[in-house]
N, C-alpha and C positions, 0 to 999 in steps of 0.2 A: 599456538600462535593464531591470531585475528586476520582472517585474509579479506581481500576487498569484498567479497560476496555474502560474509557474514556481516559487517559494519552496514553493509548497503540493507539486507534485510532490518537489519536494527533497526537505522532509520523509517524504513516503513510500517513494521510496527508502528514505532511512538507517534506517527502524523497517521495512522489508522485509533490509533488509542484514542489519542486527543479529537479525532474527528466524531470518533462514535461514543464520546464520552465512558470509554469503555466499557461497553455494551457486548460481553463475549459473544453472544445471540448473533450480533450484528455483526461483528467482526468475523466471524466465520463464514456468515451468509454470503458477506460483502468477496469474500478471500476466494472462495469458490463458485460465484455464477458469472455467467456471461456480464463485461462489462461493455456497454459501448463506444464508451469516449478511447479505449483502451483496446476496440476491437480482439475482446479475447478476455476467457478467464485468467485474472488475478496468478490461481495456483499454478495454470500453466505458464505463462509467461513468464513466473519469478523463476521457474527450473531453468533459465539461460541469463546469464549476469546482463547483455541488452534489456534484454524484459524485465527485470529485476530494476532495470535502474530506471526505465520509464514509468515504472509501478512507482515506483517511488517519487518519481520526479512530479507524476499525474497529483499523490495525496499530497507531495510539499507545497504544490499550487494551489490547491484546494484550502489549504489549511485558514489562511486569514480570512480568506470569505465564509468561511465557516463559522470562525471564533467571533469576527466582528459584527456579525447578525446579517 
């Protein structure tokens, strides 16, 4: 069964995907260094469903000013 913490990861994936035009180089780089706006890496953060969901809420805000230039 799909609990709330896997769906959440999912989502961040795909707004990581779509932001690095899936770029694995990048997606990894990006998942494991110090972020700032996020005060904190990526990989630690997502190991607590809060952090996980701010992870993801920081790439779903990003995603149009990405896409739209």
């Amino acid at each position: 069964m799909v609990d709330i913490f896997q769906l959440h990861f999912i989502q961040l994936y795909k707004a990581l995907y779509q932001i690095s035009l899936g770029d694995k180089a990048l997606i990894q780089h990006w998942f494991h260094c110090d972020n700032k706006a996020l005060n904190g890496s990526p990989r630690i953060l997502c190991q607590s469903i809060h952090g996980l969901f701010r992870t993801t809420q920081y790439l779903q805000a990003l995603q149009p000013k990405i896409l739209m230039g």
